[in-house]
C-alpha positions as protocol buffer text, in pm:
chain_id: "A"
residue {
  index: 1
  type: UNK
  ca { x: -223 y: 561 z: -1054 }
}
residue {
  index: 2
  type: UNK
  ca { x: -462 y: 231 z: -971 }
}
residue {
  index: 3
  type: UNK
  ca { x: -793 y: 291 z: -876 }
}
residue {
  index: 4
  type: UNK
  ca { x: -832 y: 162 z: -534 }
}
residue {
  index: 5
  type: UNK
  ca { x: -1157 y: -27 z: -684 }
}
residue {
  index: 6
  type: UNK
  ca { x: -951 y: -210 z: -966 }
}
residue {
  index: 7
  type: UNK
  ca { x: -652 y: -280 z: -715 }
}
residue {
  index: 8
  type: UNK
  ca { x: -898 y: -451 z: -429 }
}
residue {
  index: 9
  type: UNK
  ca { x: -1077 y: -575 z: -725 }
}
residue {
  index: 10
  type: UNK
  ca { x: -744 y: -752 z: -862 }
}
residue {
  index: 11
  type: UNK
  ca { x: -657 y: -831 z: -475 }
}
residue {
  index: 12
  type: UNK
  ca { x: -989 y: -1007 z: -411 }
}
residue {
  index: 13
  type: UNK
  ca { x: -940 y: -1252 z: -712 }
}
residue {
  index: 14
  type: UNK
  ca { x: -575 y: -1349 z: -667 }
}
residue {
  index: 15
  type: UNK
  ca { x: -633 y: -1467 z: -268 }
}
residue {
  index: 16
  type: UNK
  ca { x: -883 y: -1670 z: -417 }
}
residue {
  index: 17
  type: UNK
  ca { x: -1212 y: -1500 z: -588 }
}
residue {
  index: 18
  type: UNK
  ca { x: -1432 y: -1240 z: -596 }
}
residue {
  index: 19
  type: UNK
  ca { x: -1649 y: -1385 z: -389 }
}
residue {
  index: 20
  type: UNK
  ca { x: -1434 y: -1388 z: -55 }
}
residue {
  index: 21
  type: UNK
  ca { x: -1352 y: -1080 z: 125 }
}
residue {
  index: 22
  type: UNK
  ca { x: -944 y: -956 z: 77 }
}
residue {
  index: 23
  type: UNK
  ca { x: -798 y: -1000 z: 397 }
}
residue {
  index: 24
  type: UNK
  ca { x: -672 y: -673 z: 578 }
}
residue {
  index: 25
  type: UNK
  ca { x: -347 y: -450 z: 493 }
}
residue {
  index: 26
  type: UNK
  ca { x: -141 y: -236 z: 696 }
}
residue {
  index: 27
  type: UNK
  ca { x: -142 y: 108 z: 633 }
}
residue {
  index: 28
  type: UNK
  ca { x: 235 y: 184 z: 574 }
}
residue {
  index: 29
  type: UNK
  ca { x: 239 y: 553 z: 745 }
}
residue {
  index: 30
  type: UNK
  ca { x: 24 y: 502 z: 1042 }
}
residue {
  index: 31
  type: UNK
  ca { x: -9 y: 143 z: 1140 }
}
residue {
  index: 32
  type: UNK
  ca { x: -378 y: 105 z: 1033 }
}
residue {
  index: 33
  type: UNK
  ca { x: -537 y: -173 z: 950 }
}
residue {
  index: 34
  type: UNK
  ca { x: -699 y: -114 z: 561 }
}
residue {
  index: 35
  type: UNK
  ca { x: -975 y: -300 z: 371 }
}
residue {
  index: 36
  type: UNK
  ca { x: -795 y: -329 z: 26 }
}
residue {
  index: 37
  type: UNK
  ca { x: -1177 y: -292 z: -125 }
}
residue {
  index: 38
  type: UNK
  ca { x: -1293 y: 15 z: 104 }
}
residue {
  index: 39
  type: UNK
  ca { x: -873 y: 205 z: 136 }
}
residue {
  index: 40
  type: UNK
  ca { x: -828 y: 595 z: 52 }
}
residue {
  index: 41
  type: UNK
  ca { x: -609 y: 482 z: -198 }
}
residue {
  index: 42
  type: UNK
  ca { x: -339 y: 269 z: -245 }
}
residue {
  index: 43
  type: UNK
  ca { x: 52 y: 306 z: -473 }
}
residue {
  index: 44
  type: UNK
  ca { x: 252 y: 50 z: -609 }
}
residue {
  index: 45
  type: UNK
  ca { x: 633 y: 70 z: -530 }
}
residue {
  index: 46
  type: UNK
  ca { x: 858 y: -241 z: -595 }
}
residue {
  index: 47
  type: UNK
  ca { x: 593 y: -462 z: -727 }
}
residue {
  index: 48
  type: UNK
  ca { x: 410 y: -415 z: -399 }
}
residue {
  index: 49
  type: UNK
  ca { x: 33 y: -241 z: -341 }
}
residue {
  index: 50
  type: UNK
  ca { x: 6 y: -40 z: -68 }
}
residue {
  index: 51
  type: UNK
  ca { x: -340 y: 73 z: 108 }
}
residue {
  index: 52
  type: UNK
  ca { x: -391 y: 398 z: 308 }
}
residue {
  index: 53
  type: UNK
  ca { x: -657 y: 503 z: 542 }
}
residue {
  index: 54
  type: UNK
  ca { x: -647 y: 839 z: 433 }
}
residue {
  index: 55
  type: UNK
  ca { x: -557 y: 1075 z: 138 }
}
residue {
  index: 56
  type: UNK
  ca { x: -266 y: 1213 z: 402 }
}
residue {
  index: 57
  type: UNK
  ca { x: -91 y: 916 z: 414 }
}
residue {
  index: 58
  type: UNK
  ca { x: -131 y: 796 z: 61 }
}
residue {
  index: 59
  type: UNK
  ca { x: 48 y: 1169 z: -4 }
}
residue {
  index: 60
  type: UNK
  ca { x: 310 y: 1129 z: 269 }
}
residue {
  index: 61
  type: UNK
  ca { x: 410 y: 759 z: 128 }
}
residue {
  index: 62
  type: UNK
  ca { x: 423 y: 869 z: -232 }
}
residue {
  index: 63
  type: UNK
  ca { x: 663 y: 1169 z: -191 }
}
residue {
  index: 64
  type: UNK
  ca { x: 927 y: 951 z: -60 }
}
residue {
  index: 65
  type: UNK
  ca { x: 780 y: 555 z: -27 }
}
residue {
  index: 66
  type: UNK
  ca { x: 1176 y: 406 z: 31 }
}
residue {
  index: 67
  type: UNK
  ca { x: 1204 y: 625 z: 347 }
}
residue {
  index: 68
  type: UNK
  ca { x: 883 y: 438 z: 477 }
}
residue {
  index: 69
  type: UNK
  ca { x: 963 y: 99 z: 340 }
}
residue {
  index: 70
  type: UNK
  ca { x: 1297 y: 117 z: 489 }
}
residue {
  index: 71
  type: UNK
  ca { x: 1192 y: 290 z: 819 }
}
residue {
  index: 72
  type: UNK
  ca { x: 927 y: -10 z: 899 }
}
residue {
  index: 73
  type: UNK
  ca { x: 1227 y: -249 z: 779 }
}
residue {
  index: 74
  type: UNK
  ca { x: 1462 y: -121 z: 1050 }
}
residue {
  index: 75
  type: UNK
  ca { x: 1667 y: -43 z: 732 }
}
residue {
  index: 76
  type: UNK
  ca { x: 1844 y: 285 z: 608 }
}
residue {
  index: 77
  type: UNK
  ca { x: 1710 y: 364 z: 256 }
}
residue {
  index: 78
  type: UNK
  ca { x: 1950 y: 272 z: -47 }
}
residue {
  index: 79
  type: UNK
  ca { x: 2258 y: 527 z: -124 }
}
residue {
  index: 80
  type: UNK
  ca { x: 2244 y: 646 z: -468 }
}
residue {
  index: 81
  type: UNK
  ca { x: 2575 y: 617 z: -647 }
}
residue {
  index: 82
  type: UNK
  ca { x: 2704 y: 878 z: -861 }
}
């Protein structure tokens, strides 16, 4: 896993350098708004970072981060075919 200091770090310079602050993320669990530079942590899934407020939901997106991707979609999660 990221560091959440290398992933804000990475953040801050591709919306346009280190010296501006990363604008705010939404937390994916609880609705929060998240400082990329200050999160809990943060998980990649699809080529997307994620930031969490808290340890809790950094461990509640990771066990299954399609059921939350999909829920705040209004989307059922992919079937797996056999």
């Amino acid at each position: 896993m990221t560091t959440t200091s290398s992933i804000g770090a990475l953040f801050s310079r591709l919306r346009g350098g280190a010296g501006k602050r990363a604008a705010s993320e939404i937390d994916p669990i609880c609705g929060m708004s998240v400082d990329p530079a200050k999160a809990a942590g943060s998980h990649v899934y699809r080529g997307k970072a994620y930031f969490f407020c808290s340890t809790h939901c950094l461990d509640m997106f990771t066990t299954d981060p399609a059921k939350h991707i999909d829920k705040e979609k209004g989307m059922e999660p992919p079937v797996a075919r056999a």
